[in-house]
N, C-alpha and C positions, 0 to 999 in steps of 0.2 A: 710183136707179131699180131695179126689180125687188124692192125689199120690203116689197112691198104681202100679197102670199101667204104669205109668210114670216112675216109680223107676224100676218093671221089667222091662219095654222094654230097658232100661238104661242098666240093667243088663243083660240081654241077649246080646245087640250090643257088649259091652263088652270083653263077655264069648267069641263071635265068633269073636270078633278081637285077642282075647289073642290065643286061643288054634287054630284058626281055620283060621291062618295071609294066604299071598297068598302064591300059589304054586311055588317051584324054581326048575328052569330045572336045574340040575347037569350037564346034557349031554353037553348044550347048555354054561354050564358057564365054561363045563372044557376047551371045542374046543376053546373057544373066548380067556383064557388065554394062553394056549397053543402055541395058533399062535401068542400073541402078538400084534394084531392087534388091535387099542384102535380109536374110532369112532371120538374122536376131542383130537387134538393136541393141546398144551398150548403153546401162542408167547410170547418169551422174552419182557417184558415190562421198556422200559429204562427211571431210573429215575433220571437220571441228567441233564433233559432237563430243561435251561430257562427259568423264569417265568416272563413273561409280567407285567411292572409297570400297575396296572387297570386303577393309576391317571396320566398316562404320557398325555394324549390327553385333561386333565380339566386344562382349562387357569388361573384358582384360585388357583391351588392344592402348588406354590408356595409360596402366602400367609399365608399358614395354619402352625400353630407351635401347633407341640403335646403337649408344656409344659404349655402353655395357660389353656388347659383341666385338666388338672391331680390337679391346686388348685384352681380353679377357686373357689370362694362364692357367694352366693346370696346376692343381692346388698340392 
Protein backbone atom coordinates (compact mmCIF):
# COMPACT_ATOMS: atom_id res chain seq x y z
CA UNK A 1 0.00 0.00 0.00
CA UNK A 2 1.31 3.62 -0.63
CA UNK A 3 3.09 2.87 -4.08
CA UNK A 4 0.70 4.21 -6.02
CA UNK A 5 2.72 8.02 -6.03
CA UNK A 6 5.81 6.50 -5.91
CA UNK A 7 5.26 4.41 -9.08
CA UNK A 8 3.88 7.72 -10.95
CA UNK A 9 6.28 10.01 -9.96
CA UNK A 10 8.73 7.23 -11.29
CA UNK A 11 6.97 7.32 -14.27
CA UNK A 12 6.65 10.63 -14.99
CA UNK A 13 10.75 11.35 -14.41
CA UNK A 14 10.72 8.71 -16.86
CA UNK A 15 8.32 9.99 -19.67
CA UNK A 16 10.40 13.35 -19.26
CA UNK A 17 13.76 11.90 -19.49
CA UNK A 18 12.72 9.68 -22.53
CA UNK A 19 10.75 12.20 -24.76
CA UNK A 20 11.89 15.29 -23.26
CA UNK A 21 16.22 14.46 -22.97
CA UNK A 22 18.21 17.98 -23.34
CA UNK A 23 18.32 20.46 -25.99
CA UNK A 24 21.14 20.16 -28.76
CA UNK A 25 22.48 23.32 -30.47
CA UNK A 26 22.95 22.07 -34.12
CA UNK A 27 24.38 25.45 -34.80
CA UNK A 28 26.90 25.23 -32.14
CA UNK A 29 27.85 21.51 -32.85
CA UNK A 30 28.09 21.99 -36.79
CA UNK A 31 30.74 25.30 -36.37
CA UNK A 32 32.84 23.12 -33.58
CA UNK A 33 33.17 20.21 -36.23
CA UNK A 34 33.64 22.38 -38.95
CA UNK A 35 36.59 24.01 -37.71
CA UNK A 36 38.10 21.02 -36.31
CA UNK A 37 38.99 22.33 -33.32
CA UNK A 38 38.75 19.55 -30.55
CA UNK A 39 39.09 21.02 -26.76
CA UNK A 40 41.70 18.26 -25.35
CA UNK A 41 44.28 16.64 -27.28
CA UNK A 42 45.21 12.70 -26.60
CA UNK A 43 49.29 12.16 -25.57
CA UNK A 44 51.01 9.23 -27.00
CA UNK A 45 51.34 7.03 -24.08
CA UNK A 46 54.53 4.74 -24.41
CA UNK A 47 54.36 1.36 -23.25
CA UNK A 48 57.61 -0.24 -23.50
CA UNK A 49 58.84 1.43 -20.60
CA UNK A 50 60.76 -0.59 -17.76
CA UNK A 51 59.23 -2.02 -14.94
CA UNK A 52 61.05 -1.77 -11.59
CA UNK A 53 61.90 -5.17 -9.71
CA UNK A 54 59.32 -3.86 -6.45
CA UNK A 55 61.65 -6.57 -4.44
CA UNK A 56 65.10 -5.24 -5.75
CA UNK A 57 65.59 -3.12 -2.25
CA UNK A 58 64.16 -6.25 0.23
CA UNK A 59 67.51 -7.87 1.67
CA UNK A 60 65.38 -11.33 1.95
CA UNK A 61 63.91 -11.29 -1.42
CA UNK A 62 66.86 -13.59 -2.33
CA UNK A 63 66.13 -16.20 0.10
CA UNK A 64 62.70 -16.73 -1.12
CA UNK A 65 62.15 -19.87 -3.82
CA UNK A 66 58.70 -19.77 -5.54
CA UNK A 67 58.81 -23.69 -5.68
CA UNK A 68 58.54 -23.96 -1.84
CA UNK A 69 54.96 -22.48 -2.23
CA UNK A 70 53.29 -24.18 -5.09
CA UNK A 71 53.42 -27.97 -2.78
CA UNK A 72 53.88 -27.09 0.30
CA UNK A 73 51.50 -29.38 2.97
CA UNK A 74 50.30 -29.03 6.14
CA UNK A 75 52.61 -30.53 8.57
Amino acid sequence: MGRGRAKAKQTKVARALKYGGPQTDFDRLQAELATGDHPVEAEAIEVDEPVEDPYASDPYAKYYDEDDDEESSPR
